[in-house]
GUVEXVEX-201289 format. One record per residue (C-alpha): x, z, y. Coordinates in pm, 1 decimal, padded with zeros to 6 digits. Each point is the difference from the previous one (the first is absolute). Layout:
N
<node xx="X" zz="Z" yy="Y"/>
...
//
This chain:
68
<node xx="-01546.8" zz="-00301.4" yy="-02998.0"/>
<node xx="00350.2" zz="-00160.0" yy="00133.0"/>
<node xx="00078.5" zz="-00010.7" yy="00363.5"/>
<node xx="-00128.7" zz="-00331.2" yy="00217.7"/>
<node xx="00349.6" zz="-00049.3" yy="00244.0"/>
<node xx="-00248.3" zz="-00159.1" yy="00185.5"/>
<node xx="-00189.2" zz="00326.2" yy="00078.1"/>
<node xx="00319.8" zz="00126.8" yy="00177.9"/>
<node xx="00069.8" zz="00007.4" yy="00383.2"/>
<node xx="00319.6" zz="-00274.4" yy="00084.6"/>
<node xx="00308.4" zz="00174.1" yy="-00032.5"/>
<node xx="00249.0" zz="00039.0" yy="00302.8"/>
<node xx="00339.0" zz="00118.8" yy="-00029.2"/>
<node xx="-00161.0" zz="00350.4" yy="00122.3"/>
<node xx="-00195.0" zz="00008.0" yy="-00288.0"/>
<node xx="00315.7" zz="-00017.6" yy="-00245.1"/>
<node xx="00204.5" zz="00227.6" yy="00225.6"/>
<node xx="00027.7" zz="00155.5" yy="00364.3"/>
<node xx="00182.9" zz="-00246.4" yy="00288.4"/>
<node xx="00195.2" zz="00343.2" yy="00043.5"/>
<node xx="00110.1" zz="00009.9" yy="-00367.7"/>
<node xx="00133.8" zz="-00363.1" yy="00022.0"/>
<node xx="00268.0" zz="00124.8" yy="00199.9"/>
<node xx="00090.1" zz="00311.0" yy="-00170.7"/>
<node xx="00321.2" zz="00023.4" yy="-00159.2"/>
<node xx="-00178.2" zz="00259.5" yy="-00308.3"/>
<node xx="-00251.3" zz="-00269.3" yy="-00045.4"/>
<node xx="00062.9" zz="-00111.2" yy="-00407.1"/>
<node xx="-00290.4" zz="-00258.1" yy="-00050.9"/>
<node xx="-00261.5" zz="-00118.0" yy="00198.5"/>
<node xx="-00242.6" zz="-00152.8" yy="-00263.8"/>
<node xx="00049.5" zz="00308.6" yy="-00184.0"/>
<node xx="-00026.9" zz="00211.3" yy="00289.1"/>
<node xx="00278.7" zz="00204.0" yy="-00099.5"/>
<node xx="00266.3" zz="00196.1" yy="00211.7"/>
<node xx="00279.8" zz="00269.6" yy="-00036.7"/>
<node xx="-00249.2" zz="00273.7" yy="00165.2"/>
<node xx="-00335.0" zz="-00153.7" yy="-00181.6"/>
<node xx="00166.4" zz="-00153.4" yy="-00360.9"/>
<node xx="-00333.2" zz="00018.1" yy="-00142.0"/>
<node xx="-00187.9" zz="-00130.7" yy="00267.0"/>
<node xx="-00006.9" zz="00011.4" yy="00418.4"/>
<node xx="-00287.8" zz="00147.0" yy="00095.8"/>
<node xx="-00264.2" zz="-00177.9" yy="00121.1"/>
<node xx="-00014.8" zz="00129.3" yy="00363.4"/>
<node xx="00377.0" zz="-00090.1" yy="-00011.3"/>
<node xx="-00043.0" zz="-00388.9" yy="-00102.0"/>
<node xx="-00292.7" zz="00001.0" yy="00252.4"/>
<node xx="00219.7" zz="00063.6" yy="00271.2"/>
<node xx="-00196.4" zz="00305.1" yy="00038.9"/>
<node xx="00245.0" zz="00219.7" yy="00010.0"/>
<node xx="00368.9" zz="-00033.1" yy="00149.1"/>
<node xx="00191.9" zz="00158.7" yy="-00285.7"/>
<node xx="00250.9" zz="00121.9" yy="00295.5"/>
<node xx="-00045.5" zz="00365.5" yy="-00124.6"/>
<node xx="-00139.7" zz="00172.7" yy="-00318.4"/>
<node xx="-00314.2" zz="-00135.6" yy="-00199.3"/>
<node xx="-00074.5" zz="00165.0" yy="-00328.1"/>
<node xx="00232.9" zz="-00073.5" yy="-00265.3"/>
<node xx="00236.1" zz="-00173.5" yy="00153.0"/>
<node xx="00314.8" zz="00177.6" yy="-00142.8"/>
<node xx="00135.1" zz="00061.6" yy="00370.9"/>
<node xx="00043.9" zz="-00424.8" yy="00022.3"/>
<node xx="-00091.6" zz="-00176.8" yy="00334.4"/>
<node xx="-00072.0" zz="-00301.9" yy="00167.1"/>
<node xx="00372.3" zz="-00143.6" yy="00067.1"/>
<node xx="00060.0" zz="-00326.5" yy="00163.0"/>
<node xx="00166.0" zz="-00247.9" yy="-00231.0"/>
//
């Protein structure tokens, strides 16, 4: 049974990617959700804004949060 887009919540720029990841210089595409620490995929407690990614987070190849 397909998908109704109608089902889904409105999307936000959160919901594509964190406000934080917007301004980080490592961030590669934000529909994608892809980054130089995350290339297959910032995690969703990232894009949520749930986590500052200031420090480590799992699998993050030792890449932070820079400042463009």
């Amino acid at each position: 049974m397909p998908l109704d887009p109608s089902s889904l919540p409105p999307l936000d720029h959160r919901a594509l990617v964190g406000t934080g990841c917007l301004e980080c210089k490592h961030l590669i595409d934000f529909i994608e959700r892809t980054c130089e620490a995350f290339p297959g995929g910032i995690p969703f407690e990232i894009i949520q804004d749930g986590f500052q990614h200031l420090t480590c987070f799992p699998g993050d190849h030792g890449i932070h949060f820079e400042k463009v």
